[in-house]
C-alpha positions as CSV (number, residue, x, y, z in Angstrom):
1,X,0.0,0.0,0.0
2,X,0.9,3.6,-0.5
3,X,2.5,5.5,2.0
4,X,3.5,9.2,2.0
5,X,6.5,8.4,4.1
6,X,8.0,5.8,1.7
7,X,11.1,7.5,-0.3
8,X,10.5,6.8,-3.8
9,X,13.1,6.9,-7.0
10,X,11.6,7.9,-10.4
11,X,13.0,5.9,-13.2
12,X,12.7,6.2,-17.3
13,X,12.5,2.9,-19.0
14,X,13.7,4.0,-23.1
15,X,13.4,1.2,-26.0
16,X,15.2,0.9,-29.1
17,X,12.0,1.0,-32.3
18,X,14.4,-1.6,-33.8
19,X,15.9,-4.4,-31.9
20,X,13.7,-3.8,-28.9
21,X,16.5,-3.5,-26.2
22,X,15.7,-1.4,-23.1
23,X,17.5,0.9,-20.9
24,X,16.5,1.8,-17.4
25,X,18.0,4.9,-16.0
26,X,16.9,8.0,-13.7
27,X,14.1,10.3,-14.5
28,X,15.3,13.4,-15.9
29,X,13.6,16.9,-16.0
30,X,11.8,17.2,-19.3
31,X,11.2,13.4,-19.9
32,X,7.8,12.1,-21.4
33,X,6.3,9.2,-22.6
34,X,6.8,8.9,-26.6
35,X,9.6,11.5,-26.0
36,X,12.7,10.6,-28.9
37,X,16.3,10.2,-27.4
38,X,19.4,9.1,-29.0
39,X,20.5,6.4,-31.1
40,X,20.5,3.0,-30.1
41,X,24.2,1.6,-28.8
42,X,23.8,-1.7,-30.3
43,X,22.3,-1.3,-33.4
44,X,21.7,2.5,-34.3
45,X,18.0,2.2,-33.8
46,X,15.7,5.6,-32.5
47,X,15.5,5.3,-29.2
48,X,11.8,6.4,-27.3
49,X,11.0,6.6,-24.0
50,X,7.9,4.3,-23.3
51,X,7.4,4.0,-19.8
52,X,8.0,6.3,-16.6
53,X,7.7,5.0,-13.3
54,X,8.6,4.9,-9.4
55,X,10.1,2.2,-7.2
56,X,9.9,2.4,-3.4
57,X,13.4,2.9,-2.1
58,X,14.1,-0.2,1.1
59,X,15.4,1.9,3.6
């Protein structure tokens, strides 16, 4: 359950349109679902964030 005590970390899950990898990193100002980024490490796919989310820090 939610509790407005719990310290919570806002991640950005990006995915590559091509080979599908994903990278998790740390929210950033400015990010939004949909939003473009670079290119893709592995294969120079365009990379889009598709998901933005929060994980309850274990303190």
């Amino acid at each position: 359950m939610f509790n407005k005590n719990e310290n919570m970390e806002s991640y950005t899950l990006e995915q590559c349109g091509s080979c599908r990898k994903q990278f998790k990193r740390k929210f950033s100002k400015g990010d939004f679902v949909f939003k473009i980024m670079s290119k893709c490490s592995s294969c120079q796919g365009q990379v889009v964030i598709t998901k933005i989310f929060a994980d309850t820090l274990i303190p």
